[in-house]
C-alpha positions in Angstrom: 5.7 28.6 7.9 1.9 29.1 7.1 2.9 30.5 3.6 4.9 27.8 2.6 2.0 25.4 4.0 -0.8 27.0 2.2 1.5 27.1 -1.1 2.2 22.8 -0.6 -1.6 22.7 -0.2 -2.2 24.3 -3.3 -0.1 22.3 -5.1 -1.6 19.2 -3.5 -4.6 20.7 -4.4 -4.1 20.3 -8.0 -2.1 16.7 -8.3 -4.5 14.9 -6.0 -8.2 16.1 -6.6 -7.0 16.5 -11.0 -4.0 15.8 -12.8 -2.9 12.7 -11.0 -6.4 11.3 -10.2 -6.7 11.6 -13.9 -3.8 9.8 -15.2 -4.0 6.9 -12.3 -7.5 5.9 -13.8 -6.8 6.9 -17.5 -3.9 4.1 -17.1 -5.6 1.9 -15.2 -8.3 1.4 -17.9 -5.9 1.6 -20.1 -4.1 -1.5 -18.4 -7.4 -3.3 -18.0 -8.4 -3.1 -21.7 -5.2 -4.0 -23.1 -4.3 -6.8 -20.5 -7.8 -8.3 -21.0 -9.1 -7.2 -17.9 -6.9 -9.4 -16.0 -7.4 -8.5 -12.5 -10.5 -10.1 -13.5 -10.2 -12.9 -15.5 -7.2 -14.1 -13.8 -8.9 -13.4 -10.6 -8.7 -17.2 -9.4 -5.2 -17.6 -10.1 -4.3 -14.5 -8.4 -5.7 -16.8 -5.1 -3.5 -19.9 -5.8 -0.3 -18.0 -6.7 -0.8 -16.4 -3.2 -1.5 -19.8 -2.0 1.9 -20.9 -3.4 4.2 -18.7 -1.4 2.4 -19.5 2.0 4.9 -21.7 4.4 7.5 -21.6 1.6 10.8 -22.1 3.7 13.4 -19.7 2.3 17.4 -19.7 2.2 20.3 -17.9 3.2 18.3 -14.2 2.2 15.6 -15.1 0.2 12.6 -14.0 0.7 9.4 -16.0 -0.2 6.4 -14.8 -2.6 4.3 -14.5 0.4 6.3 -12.7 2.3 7.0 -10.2 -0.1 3.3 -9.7 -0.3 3.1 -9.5 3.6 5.7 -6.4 3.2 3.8 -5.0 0.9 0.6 -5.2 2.7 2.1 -4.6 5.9 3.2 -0.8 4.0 0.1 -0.1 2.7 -2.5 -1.4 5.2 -2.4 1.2 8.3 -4.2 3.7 10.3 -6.3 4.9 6.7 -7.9 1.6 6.1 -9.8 2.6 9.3 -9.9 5.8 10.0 -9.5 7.1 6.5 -12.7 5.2 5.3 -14.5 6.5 8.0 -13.9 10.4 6.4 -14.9 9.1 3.2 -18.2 8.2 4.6 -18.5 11.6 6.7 -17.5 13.9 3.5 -18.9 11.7 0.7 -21.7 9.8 1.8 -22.4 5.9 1.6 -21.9 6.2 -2.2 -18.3 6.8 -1.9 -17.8 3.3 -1.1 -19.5 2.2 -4.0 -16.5 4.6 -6.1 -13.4 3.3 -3.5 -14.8 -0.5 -4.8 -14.3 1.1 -8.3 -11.2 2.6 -8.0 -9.5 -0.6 -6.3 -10.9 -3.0 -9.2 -9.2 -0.6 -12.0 -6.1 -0.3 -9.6 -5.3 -3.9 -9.5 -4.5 -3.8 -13.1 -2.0 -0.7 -12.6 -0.3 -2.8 -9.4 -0.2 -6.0 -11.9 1.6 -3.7 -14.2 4.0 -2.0 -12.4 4.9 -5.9 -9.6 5.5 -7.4 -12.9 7.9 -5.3 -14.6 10.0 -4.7 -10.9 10.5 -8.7 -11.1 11.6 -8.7 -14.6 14.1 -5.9 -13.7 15.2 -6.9 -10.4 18.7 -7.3 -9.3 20.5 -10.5 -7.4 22.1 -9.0 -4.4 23.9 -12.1 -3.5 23.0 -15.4 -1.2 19.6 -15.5 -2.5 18.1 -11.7 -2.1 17.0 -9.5 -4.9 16.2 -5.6 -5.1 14.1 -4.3 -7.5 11.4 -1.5 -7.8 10.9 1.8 -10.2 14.3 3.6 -9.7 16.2 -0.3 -11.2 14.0 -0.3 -14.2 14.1 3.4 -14.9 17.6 3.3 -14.1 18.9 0.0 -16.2 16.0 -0.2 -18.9 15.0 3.3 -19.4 18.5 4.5 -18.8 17.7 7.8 -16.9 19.8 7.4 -13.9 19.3 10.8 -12.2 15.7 10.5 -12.6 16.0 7.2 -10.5 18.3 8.6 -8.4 15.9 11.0 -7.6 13.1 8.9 -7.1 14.9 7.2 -5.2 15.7 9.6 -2.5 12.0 11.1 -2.6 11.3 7.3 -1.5 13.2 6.7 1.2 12.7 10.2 2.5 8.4 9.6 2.4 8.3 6.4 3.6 11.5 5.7 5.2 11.1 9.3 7.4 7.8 11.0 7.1 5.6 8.4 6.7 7.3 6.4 9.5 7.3 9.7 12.0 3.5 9.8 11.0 2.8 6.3 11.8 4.6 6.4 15.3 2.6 9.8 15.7 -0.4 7.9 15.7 0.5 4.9 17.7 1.4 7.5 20.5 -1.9 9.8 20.5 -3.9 6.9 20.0 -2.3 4.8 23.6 -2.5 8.4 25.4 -5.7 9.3 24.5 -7.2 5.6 25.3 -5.2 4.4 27.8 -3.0 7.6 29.5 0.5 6.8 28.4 3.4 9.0 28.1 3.9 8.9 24.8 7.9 9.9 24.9 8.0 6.3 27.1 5.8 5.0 24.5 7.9 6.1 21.6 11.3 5.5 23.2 9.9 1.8 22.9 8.8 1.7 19.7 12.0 3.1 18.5 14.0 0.3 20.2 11.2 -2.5 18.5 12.0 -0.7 15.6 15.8 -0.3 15.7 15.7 -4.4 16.7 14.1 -5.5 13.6 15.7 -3.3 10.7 19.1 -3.9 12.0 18.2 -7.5 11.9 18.1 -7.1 7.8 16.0 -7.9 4.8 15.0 -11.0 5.7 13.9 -10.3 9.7 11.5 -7.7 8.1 10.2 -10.1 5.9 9.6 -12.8 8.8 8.1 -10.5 11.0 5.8 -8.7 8.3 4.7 -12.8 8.1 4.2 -12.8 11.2 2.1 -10.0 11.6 0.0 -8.7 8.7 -2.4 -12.3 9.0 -2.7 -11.7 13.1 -3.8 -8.0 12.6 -5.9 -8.5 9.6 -7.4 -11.7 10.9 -7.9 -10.2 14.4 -9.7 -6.7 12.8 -11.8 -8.9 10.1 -13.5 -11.4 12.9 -14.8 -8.1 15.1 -16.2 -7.1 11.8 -18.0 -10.7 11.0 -19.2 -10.5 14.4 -20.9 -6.7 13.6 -22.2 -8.0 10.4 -23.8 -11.1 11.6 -25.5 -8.9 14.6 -26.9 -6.4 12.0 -27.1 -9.7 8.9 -30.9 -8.0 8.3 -29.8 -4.6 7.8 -26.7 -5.9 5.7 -28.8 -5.6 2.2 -30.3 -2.1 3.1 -26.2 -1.1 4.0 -25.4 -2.7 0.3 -28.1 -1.1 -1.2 -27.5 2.3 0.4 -24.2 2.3 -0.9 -25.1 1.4 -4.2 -28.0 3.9 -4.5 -26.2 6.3 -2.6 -22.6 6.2 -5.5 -24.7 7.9 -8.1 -27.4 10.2 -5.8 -25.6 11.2 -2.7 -27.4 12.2 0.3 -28.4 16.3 0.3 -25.8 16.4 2.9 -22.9 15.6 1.0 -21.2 18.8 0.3 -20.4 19.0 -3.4 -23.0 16.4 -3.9 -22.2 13.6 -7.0 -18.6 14.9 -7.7 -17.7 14.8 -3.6 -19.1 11.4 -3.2 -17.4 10.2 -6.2 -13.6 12.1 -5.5 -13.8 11.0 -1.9 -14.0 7.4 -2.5 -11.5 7.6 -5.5 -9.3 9.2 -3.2 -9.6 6.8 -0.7 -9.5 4.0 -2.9 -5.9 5.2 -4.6 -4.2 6.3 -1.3 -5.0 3.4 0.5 -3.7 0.9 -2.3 -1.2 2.6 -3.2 -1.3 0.8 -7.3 0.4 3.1 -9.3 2.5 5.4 -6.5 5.9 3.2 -7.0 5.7 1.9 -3.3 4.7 -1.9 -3.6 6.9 -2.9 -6.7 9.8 -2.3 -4.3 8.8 -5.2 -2.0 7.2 -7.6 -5.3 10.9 -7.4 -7.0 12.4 -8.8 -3.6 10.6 -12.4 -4.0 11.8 -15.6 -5.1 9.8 -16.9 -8.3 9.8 -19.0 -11.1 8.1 -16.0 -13.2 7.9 -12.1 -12.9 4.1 -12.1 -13.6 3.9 -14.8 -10.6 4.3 -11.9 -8.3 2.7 -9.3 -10.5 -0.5 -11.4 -9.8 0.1 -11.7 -6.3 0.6 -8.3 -5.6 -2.7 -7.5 -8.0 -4.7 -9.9 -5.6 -3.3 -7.4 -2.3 -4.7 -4.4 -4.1 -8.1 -6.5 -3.2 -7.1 -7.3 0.2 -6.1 -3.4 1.4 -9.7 -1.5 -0.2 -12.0 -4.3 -1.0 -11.6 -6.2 2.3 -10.4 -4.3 4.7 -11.1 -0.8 3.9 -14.7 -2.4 3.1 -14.7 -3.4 6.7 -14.4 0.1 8.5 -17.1 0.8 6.1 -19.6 -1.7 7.7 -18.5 -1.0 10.9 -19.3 2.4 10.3 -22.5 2.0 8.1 -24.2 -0.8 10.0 -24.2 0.9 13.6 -26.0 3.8 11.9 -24.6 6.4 14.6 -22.5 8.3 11.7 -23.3 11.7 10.3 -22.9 12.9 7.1 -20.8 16.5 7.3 -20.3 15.4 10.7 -18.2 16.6 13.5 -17.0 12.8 14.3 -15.0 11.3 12.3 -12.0 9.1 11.3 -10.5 7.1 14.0 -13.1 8.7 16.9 -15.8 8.1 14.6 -15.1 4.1 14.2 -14.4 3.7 18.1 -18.2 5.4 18.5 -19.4 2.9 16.0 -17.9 0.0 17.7 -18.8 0.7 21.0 -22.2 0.9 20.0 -22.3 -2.8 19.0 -20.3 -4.3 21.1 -19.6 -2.0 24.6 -17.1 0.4 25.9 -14.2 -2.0 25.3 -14.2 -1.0 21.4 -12.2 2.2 22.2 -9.3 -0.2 23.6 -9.7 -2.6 20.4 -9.4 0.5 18.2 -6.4 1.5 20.2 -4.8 -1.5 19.7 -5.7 -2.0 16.2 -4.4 1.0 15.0 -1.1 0.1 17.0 -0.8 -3.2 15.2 -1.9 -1.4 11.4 0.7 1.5 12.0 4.0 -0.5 13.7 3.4 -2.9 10.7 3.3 0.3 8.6 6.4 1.5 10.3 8.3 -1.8 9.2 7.2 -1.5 5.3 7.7 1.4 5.0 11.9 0.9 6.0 12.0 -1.5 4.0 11.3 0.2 1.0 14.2 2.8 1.9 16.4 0.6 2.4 16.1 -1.4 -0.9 16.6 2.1 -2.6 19.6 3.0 -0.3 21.6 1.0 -3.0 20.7 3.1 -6.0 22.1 5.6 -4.1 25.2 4.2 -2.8 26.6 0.7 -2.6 27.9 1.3 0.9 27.3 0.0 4.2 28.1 3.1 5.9 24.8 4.9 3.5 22.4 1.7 5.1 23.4 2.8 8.7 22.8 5.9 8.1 19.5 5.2 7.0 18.4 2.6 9.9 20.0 5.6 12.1 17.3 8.1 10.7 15.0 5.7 10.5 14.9 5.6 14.2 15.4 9.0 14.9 12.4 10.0 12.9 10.0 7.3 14.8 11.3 9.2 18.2 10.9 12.5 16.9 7.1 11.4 15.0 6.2 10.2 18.7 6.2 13.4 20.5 5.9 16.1 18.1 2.8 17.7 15.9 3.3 17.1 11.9 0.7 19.0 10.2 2.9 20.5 7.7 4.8 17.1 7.4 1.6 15.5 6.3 1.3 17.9 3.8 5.1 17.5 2.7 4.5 13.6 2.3 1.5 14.1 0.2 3.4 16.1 -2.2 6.7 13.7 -2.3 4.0 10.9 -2.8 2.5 13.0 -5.8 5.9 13.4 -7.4 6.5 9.3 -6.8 3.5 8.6 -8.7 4.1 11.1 -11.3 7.6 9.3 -12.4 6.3 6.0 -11.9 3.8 6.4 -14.0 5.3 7.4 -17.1 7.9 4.8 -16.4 5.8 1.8 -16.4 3.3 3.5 -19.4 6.5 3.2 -21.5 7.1 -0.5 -20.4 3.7 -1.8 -20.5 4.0 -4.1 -23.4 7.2 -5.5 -21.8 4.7 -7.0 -18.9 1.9 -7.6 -21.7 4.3 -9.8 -22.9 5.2 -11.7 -19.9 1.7 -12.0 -19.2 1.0 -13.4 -23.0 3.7 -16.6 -22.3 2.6 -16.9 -18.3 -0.6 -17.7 -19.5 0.0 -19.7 -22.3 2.1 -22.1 -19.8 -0.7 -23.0 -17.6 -2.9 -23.4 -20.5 -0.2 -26.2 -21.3 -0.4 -27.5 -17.7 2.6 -26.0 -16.7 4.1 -24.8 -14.0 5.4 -21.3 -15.8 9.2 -20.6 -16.2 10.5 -17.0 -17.0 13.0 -17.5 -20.6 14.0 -13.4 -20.8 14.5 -14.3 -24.4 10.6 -13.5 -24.8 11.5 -9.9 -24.2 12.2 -7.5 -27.1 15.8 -7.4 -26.0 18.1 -8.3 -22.6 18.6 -4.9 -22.1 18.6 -4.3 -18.1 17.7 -8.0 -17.0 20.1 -9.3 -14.7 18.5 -11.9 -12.4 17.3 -14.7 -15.0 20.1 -15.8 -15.9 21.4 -12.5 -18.1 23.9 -10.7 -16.3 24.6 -7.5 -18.8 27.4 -5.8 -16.7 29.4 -8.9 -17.9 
């Protein structure tokens, strides 16, 4: 088992700290140049087409703009927008904030990119609902069904399974170690929470990913305002620390400039997740009047995950001063040292529950990106059951057992995700180019924008505008 460990880590090795850190920036400049750097420009109506989907009242199984966001959030912010920023800072100094802020700016123009093109390609699953994601447009426009296929199943079996095993892993050795619970009682109840939303279908996820993402954000961002405003003289020394700090790391950075700089590009791409193939899965399900509606939306969460939350660990940690570069503290023990040094001993319990909140909402994105794939797959109802079925068994199992070599196992399924998605949506970038064009040329006309598929170069693989091709 350590041999086969040691070989996954090598191969890890190479696709995260080169070849896909590479392409993931090389096409995320190469996305902000040619779309006019509009995760930028297009900044303030990223805000107000987030706006629009808030208290949208959906029907039969539709699922709203904003709640499709929520999912996707709900995926993608977890346990490594706190304790994952607070390893940055150990291994990579201050600085590598400065690179994760970086990272998450290019990125946004990758997740534009890739949300966009999973609406234009999505697919009307009756009553309302749509699926959508990489494996429908590599399937229907690039016409390479075994490649979706593929991706497909490497989907559902990272997120669905190993991510979701991981996630409960955490929730359980993070309530015994603060508070003394039995963690087989502890997962035996997640499960059942678990087993009680999925089953309730598409549409419970979304409501409950509503529910929760703004209470767990909202909650983890005040404790932070409170930090900042206690420390608000030392706030321009912490900003100028990290600046000064991105391009002439401490001596105690090991590696020095390149470490500083690969640990907060790392952190900055793993905890957004623009580019991997994850979020377009959850922006294809929404209900909107145009694709690049959502691809904005989901742009503007790219922001939310690393520039505002993931920039909030990193005050906590900065601002109490009590971290150590090259440290023995770190990650989730560091932040809960940090905390407690502002605010008293009850910070370990906050953390606890924090982390419980981040990782259950995790658990409930990260389903729901199985399960739209389950139909690329197999149209049947018996292949869903299935999944729910291992869905829950994995949360059990993640709850009580020790997954080092399953971390490793993710990471590499993850690298193979991103490795397909990318060339997928390089190859229909001016597709999404083009729906950006007319989006923007409607609101310059005052309009609200409507999606006409005519635009496109050809019908090919659109289904849910009004173009059914199977017919």
């Amino acid at each position: 088992m350590e041999a086969v460990d040691a070989v996954i880590n090598t191969i890890n090795g190479f696709l995260w700290s080169k070849f896909l850190i590479v392409i993931l920036l090389g096409l995320g400049l190469y996305f902000t140049f040619r779309t006019g750097f509009v995760q930028i420009r297009c900044l303030r109506e990223m805000w107000r087409c987030l706006l629009e989907g808030v208290g949208v009242k959906s029907e039969g199984k539709e699922i709203s703009s904003f709640q499709a966001f929520c999912i996707s959030t709900a995926s993608r912010v977890g346990v490594g927008n706190i304790a994952g920023v607070a390893i940055a800072i150990v291994l990579g100094g201050p600085g590598a904030i400065f690179w994760m802020w970086v990272v998450a700016i290019i990125g946004s123009a990758t997740g534009f990119v890739e949300s966009t093109l999973a609406q234009i390609y999505k697919v009307p699953k009756g009553e309302g609902a749509f699926h959508g994601g990489p494996a429908y447009y590599i399937e229907n426009v690039l016409h390479m069904p075994n490649l979706a296929k593929l991706f497909s199943i490497l989907l559902m079996a990272t997120f669905s399974l190993v991510y979701n095993s991981l996630q409960a892993n955490t929730i359980t050795l993070s309530l015994e170690a603060s508070l003394g619970w039995d963690r087989a009682i502890v997962g035996a109840v997640i499960a059942i929470l678990v087993a009680i939303i999925i089953c309730g279908g598409a549409q419970v996820v979304a409501k409950v990913a509503e529910m929760l993402v703004p209470v767990m954000a909202g909650i983890y961002l005040l404790i932070t305002v409170v930090v900042i405003f206690m420390n608000l003289d030392k706030l321009p020394a912490v900003l100028g620390l990290i600046v000064a700090n991105a391009f002439a790391p401490q001596a105690a950075v090991a590696g020095g400039f390149g470490a500083c700089i690969m640990n907060g590009i790392k952190r900055g791409l793993f905890s957004n997740e623009a580019g991997e193939g994850s979020v377009p899965n959850a922006a294809a399900t929404a209900k909107v009047s145009h694709p690049v509606k959502q691809g904005l939306t989901q742009a503007f969460g790219v922001y939310v995950d690393t520039l505002v939350i993931c920039s909030a660990s990193a005050f906590l940690v900065l601002l109490s001063g009590v971290y150590e570069i090259g440290g023995k503290v770190t990650g989730i023990a560091l932040v809960q040292k940090c905390l407690s040094s502002e605010v008293g001993g009850w910070a370990v319990y906050f953390i606890a529950l924090m982390i419980t909140l981040f990782a259950f909402s995790s658990l409930v994105g990260n389903y729901y990106y199985g399960e739209i794939n389950i139909n690329v797959i197999s149209e049947k109802k018996a292949a869903l059951y299935i999944l729910r079925a291992c869905t829950v068994g994995m949360v059990m199992f993640g709850s009580v057992a020790s997954l080092p070599l399953v971390w490793d196992m993710a990471d590499l399924f993850m690298a193979f995700l991103a490795t397909t998605n990318l060339y997928a949506i390089a190859r229909l970038f001016p597709r999404a180019k083009i729906a950006l064009s007319d989006y923007l040329r409607q609101r310059r006309e005052g309009r609200d924008p409507v999606f006409d598929p005519r635009i496109m170069p050809d019908l090919d693989g659109i289904r849910a505008w009004g173009i059914d091709n199977e017919k």
